[in-house]
C-alpha positions in Angstrom: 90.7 113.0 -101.3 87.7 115.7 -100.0 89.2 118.5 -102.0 89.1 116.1 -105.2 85.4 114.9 -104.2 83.7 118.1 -104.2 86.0 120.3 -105.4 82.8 120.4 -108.6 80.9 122.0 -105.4 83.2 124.5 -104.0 84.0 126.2 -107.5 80.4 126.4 -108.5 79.8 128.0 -105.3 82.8 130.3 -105.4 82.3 131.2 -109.0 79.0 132.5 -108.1 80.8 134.9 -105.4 82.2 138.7 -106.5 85.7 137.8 -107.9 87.5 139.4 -104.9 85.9 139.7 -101.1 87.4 141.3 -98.0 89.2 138.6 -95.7 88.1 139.9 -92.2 90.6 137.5 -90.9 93.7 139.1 -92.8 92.0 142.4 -93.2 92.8 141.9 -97.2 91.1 141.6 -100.8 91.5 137.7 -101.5 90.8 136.6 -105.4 88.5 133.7 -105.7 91.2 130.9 -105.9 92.2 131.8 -102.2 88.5 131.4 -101.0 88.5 127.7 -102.6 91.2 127.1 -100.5 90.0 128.8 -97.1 86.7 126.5 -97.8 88.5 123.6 -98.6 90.5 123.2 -95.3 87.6 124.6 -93.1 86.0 121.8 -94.5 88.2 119.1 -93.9 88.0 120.3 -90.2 84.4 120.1 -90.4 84.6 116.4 -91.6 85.8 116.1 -88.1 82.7 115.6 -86.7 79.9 116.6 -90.0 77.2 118.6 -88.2 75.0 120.7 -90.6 72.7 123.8 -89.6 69.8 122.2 -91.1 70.0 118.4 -88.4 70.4 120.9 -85.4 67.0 123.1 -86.8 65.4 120.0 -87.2 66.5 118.3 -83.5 65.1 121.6 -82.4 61.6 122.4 -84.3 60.9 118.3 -83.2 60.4 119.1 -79.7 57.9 122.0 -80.1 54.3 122.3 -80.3 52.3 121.3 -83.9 51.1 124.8 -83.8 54.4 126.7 -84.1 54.5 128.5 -87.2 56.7 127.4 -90.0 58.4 130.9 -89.9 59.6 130.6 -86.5 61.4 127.2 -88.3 63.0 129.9 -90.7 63.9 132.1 -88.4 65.6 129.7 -86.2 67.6 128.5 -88.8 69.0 132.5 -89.1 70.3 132.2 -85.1 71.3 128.5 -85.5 73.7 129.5 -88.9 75.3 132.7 -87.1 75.8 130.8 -84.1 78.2 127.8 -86.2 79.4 130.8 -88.3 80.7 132.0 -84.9 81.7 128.9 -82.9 82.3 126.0 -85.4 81.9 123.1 -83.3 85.5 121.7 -84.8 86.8 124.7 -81.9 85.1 123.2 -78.8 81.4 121.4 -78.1 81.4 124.0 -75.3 81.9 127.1 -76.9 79.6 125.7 -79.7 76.2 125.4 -77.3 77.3 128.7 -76.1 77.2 130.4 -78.6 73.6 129.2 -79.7 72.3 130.1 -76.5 73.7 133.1 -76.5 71.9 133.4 -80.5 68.4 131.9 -78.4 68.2 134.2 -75.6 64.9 135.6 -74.8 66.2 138.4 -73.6 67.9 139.2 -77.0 64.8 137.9 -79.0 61.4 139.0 -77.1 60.1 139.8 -80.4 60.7 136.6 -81.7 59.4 134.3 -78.9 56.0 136.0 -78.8 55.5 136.9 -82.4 55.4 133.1 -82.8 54.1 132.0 -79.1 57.4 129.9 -77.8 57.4 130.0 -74.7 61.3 131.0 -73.4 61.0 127.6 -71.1 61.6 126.0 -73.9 65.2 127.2 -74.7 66.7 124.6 -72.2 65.2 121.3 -73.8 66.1 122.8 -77.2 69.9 123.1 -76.7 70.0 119.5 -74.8 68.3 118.0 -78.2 71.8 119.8 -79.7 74.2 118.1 -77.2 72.3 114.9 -77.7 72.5 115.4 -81.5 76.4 115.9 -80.9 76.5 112.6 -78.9 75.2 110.7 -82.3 77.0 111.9 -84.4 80.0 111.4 -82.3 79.0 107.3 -81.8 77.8 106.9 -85.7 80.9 108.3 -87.5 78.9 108.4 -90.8 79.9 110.3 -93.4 77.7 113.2 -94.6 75.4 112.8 -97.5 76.2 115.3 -100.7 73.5 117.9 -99.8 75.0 118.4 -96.5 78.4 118.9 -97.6 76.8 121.5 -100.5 75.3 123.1 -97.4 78.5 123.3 -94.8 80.1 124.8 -98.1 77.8 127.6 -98.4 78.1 128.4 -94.6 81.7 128.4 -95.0 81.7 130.6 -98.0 79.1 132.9 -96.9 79.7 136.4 -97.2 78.1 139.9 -96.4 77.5 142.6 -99.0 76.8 146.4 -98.7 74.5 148.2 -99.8 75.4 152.4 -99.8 75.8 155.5 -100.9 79.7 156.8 -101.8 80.9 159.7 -100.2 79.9 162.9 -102.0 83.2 163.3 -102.2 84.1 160.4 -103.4 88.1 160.6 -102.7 87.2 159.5 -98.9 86.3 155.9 -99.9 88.6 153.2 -99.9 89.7 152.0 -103.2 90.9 148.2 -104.2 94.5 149.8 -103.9 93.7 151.3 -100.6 92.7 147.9 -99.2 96.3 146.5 -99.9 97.6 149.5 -97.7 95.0 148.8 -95.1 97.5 150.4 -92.0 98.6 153.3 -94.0 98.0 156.7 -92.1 96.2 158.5 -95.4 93.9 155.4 -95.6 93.0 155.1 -91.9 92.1 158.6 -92.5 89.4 158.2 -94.9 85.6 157.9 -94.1 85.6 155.1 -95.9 88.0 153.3 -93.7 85.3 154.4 -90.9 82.4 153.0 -93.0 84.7 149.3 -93.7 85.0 148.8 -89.7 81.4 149.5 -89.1 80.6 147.1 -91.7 83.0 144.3 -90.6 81.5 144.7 -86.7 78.5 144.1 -87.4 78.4 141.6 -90.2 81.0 139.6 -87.2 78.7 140.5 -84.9 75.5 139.0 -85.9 75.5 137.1 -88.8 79.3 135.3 -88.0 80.4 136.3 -91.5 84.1 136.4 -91.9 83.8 137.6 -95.9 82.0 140.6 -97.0 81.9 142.9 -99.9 81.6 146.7 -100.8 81.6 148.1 -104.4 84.1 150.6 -103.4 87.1 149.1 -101.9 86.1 145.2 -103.7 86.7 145.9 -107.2 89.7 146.4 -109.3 89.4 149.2 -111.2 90.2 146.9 -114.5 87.0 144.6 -113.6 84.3 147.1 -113.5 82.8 146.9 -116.5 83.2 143.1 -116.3 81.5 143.0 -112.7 78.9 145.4 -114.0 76.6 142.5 -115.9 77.5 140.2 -112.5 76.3 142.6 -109.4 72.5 141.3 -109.2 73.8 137.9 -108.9 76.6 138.7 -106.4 73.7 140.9 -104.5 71.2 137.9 -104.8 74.4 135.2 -103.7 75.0 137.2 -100.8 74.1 135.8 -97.2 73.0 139.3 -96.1 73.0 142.8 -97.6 73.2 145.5 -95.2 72.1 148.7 -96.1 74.3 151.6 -94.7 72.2 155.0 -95.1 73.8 158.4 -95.1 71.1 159.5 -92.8 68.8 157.5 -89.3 65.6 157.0 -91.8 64.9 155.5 -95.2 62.7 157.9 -96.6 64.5 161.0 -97.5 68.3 159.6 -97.3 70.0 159.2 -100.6 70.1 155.5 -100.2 66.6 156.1 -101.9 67.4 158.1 -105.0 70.4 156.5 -106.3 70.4 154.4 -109.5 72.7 151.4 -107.9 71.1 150.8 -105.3 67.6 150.1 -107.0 69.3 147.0 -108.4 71.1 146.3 -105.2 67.4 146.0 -103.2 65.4 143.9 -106.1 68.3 141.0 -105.8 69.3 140.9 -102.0 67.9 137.8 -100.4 67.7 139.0 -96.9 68.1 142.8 -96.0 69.1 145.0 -92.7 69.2 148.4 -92.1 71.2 150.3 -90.7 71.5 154.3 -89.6 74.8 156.8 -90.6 76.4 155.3 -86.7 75.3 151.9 -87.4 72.7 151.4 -85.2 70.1 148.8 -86.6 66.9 150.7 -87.6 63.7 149.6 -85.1 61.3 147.6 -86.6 57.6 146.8 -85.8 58.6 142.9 -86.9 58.3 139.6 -86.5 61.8 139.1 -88.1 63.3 139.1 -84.4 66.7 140.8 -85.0 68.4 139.3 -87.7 66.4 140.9 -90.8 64.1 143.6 -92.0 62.9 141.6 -95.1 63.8 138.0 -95.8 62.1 136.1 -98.9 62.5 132.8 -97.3 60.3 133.6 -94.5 58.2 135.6 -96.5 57.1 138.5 -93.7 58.0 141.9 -93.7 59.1 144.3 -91.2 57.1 148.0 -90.8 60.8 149.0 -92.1 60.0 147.1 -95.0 56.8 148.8 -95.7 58.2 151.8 -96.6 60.4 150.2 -99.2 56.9 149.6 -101.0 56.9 153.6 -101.5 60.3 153.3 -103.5 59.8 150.0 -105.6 56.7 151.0 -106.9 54.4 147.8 -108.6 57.8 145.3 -108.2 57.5 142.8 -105.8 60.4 142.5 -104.2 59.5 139.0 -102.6 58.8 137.5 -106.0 61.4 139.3 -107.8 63.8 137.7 -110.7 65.6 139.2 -113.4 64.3 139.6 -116.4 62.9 141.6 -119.4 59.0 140.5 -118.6 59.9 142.8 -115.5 61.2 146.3 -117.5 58.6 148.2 -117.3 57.9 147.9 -113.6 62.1 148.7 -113.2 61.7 151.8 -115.6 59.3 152.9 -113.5 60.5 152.6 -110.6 64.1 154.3 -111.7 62.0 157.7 -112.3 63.6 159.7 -109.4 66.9 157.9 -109.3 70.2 159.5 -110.6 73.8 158.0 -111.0 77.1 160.3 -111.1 77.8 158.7 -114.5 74.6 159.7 -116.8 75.1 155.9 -118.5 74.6 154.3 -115.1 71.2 154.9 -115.3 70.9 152.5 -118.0 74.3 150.4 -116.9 73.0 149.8 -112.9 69.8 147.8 -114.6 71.5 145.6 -117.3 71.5 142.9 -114.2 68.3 143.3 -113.4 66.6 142.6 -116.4 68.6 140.1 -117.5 69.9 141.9 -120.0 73.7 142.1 -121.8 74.1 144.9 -123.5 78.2 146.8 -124.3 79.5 149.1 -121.4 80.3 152.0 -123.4 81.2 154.7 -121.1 81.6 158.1 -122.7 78.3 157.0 -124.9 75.9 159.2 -123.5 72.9 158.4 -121.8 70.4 158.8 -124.6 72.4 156.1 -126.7 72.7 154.1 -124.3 68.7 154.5 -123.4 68.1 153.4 -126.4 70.2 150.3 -126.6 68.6 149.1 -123.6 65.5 149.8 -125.4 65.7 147.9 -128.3 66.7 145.2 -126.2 63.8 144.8 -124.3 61.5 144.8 -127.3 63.8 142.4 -128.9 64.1 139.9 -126.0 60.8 140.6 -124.7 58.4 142.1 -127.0 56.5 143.9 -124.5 54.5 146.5 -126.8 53.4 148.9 -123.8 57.4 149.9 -123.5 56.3 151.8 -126.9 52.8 153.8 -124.8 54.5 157.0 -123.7 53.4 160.5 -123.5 56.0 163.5 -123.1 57.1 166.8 -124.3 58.3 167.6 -127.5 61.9 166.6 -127.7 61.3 163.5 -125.3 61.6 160.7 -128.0 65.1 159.6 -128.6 66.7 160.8 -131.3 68.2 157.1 -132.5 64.0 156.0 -133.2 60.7 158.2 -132.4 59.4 155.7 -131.1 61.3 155.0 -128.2 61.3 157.8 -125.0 64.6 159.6 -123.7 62.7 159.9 -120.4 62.1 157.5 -117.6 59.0 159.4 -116.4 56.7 158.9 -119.6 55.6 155.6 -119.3 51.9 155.0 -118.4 50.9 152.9 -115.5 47.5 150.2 -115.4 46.5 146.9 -116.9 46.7 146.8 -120.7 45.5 144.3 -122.7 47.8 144.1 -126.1 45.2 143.7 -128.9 45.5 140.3 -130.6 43.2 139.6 -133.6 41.8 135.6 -133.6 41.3 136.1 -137.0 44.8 136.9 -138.1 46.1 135.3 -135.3 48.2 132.7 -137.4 49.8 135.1 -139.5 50.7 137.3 -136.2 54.5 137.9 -135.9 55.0 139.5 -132.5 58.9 140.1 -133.2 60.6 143.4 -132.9 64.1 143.9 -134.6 66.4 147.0 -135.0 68.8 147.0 -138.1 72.2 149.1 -138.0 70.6 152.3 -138.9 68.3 152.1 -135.9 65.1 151.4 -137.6 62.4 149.3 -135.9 60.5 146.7 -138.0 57.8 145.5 -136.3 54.2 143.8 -137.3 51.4 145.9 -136.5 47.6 146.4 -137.0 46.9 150.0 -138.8 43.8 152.3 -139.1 43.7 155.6 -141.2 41.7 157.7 -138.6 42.2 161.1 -140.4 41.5 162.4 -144.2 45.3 163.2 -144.4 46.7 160.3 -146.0 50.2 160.6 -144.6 48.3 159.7 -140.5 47.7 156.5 -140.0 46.7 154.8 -136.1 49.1 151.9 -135.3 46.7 150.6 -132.5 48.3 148.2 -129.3 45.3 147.5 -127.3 43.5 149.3 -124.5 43.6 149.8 -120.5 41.4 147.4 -118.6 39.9 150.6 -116.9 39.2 152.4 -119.8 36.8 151.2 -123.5 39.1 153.5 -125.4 41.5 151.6 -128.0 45.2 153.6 -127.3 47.5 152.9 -129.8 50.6 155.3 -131.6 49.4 157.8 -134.1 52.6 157.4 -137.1 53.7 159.9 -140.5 53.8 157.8 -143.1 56.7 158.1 -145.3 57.0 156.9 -149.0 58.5 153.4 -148.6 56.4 151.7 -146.0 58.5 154.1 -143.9 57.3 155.7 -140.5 58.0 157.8 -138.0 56.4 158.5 -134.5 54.0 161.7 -133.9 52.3 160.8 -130.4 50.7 158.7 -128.3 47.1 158.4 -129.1 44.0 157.1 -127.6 40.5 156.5 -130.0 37.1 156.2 -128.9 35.0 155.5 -132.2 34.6 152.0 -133.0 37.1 150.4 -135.3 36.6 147.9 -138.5 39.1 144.6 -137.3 39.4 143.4 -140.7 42.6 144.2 -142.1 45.3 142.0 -141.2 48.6 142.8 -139.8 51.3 144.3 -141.8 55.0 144.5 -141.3 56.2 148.2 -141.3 59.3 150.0 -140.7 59.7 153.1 -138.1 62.7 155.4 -137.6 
């Protein structure tokens, strides 16, 4: 009968999980429909005696002072979850307050005590409002409201995800195959094998996760262009993403410039860090020693700060996918590389929200400009179209478009809108089969040549000039891009807007 109950809420949870995860229990790749059925039975254990992460926080935070900061709530919550992950309480009351001691210790968590002025005294009275939680639960035999049981199935689904560089050469990480031939001599031999048991120790170790996830020994080679579109939401799913780094520091390790892993930062919830031996990077924080940056609780580590260097004008507490956020990404991908030159279009389709054909072998240029057109289509964001570059840096599919990821401008820009034409104003971009934008635009002869004409945008907050893109007009209300143009002399806002067509 609990299988058939919430069986709705298990497979929306598990269908939001990668479609295989490492078992750390039968050192295997298990498909989704297994992980239904692992959750389904550790929760009909659970039912035993219902106890959910969020009473015993509660039962807790109740017995300490008004002015104890709501993040120290948060980050009690992170011991109290690893602690059940560890010692469900199904498996012995005794082993169960143990084990959230041993989570609590102020020996293990001086940084967290005094960040948020608990005083370690308090421990004791904290763990006996747990026992005399138990003793309730015990005598009221109630059964657990909906959002509980939502909860206890996220704990028991929860899963670990990495975030890394491969190998440079790449033959030394573990494959999906490799996985399924975990004892095998050639694949104990691999780094990558080395790189899987440093990940399982310490995702066991101090979150309690028994599932966890890597790119490279996860997927089957015939999903990877399906899982490609799916990775921010796996990322973003995940309980914890550690970050394994080639090197002992974030600035300067490769972690840094790759294309994958830019996605892989913007969607993890709550991130760790950790150096080339696995040792956890130190951290001026008030995180204690769970994470380095956690959106719940919404304060950043000094590891964290650096991060800020990489991610440019994103921020990464705030972040969602989406096109409204494509410029910032672009941006932000200028010094990142990918060993496949469509990667660099391919690792961001997630991130912006955006679904667009895997087309490996396409070239990176073609598929540049797909991703392109599909921001301005979704999105209509008119500053994707400000760029200045060599000659040779617009795409050859439209002029108007950049083959470059370091040409966009940076500031505020205001996109000109007229009030006076503002009813007739289409803001829609399209791009027919040919690769020819049509878009609506406001144009200015500047020149005595009759063939330039000034397709103005708008104009940087910091700046009075009006910036715009300076077009060759072609016979048939056809045009094509010459450069990116900025005008200082006053201009007549009389003519209305006009639909025009630029290849």
């Amino acid at each position: 009968m609990l299988t058939v109950r919430y069986s709705a809420d298990i497979n929306s949870y598990v269908d939001q999980c990668p479609i295989h995860l490492f078992d750390t229990q039968t050192n295997r790749n298990i498909p989704r429909s297994e992980l239904k059925d692992n959750i389904s039975a550790a929760l009909r254990r659970w039912m035993e005696l219902p106890l959910t992460c969020s009473e015993i926080v509660e039962a807790m935070f109740t017995l300490l002072p008004h002015y104890i900061q709501s993040g120290f709530k948060g980050m009690l919550r992170a011991y109290i979850y690893t602690a059940m992950a560890k010692s469900p309480l199904v498996d012995g009351e005794a082993c169960f307050i143990s084990a959230i001691r041993g989570e609590l210790l102020p020996s293990r968590n001086r940084n967290l005590y005094t960040q948020y002025h608990v005083h370690s005294s308090w421990l004791d009275p904290m763990i006996q409002a747990v026992q005399d939680l138990i003793e309730r639960k015990r005598a009221q035999a109630s059964r657990p409201s909906h959002q509980e049981v939502r909860e206890q199935i996220a704990m028991l689904g929860q899963y670990a995800i990495l975030s890394h560089c491969w190998d440079q050469d790449n033959s030394q990480e573990l494959i999906f195959d490799d996985v399924a031939h975990i004892s095998d001599p050639r694949v104990l031999a691999k780094s990558g094998f080395s790189k899987l048991q440093g990940f399982t120790k310490v995702v066991k170790s101090r979150y309690g996760c028994r599932y966890l996830w890597m790119d490279t020994a996860c997927i089957e080679e015939t999903d990877r262009e399906y899982s490609i579109p799916l990775m921010f939401g796996w990322y973003r799913h995940a309980y914890i993403c550690v970050v394994y780094l080639s090197t002992s520091a974030i600035l300067g390790d490769r972690w840094v410039t790759r294309g994958w892993t830019l996605q892989e930062l913007l969607a993890a919830d709550k991130i760790v860090f950790f150096t080339n031996s696995w040792v956890r990077l130190k951290a001026e924080d008030v995180l204690g020693s769970k994470f380095h940056a956690c959106r719940e609780i919404l304060s950043y580590s000094s590891v964290y700060e650096q991060l800020k260097e990489i991610i440019g004008y994103l921020d990464w507490a705030a972040y969602q996918p989406g096109v409204d956020q494509a410029l910032d990404v672009l941006f932000a991908m200028r010094a990142r590389e990918t060993t496949k030159p469509e990667d660099r279009v391919y690792s961001l389709l997630s991130s912006l929200n955006i679904s667009i054909s895997i087309e490996y072998g396409e070239g990176f240029e073609r598929a540049f400009y797909r991703l392109q057109a599909e921001i301005l289509i979704q999105g209509q964001d008119r500053r994707l179209l400000l760029w200045k570059g060599w000659k040779g840096w617009e795409s050859s599919y439209n002029s108007m478009l950049s083959n470059h990821f370091d040409s966009w401008l940076s500031g505020d820009f205001e996109e000109y809108r007229s009030s006076k034409y503002s009813s007739s104003f289409d803001p829609t971009i399209t791009f027919d089969s040919n690769n020819v934008m049509r878009i609506m635009v406001f144009l200015y002869r500047l020149y005595s040549s009759p063939s330039h004409v000034f397709m103005l945008l708008g104009r940087y907050t910091h700046s009075s000039s009006y910036v715009g893109i300076l077009l060759w007009e072609f016979p048939g209300n056809i045009y094509r891009r010459i450069g990116y143009k900025e005008h200082n002399s006053r201009i007549s806002f009389d003519k209305p807007p006009e639909w025009i067509y630029i290849k």
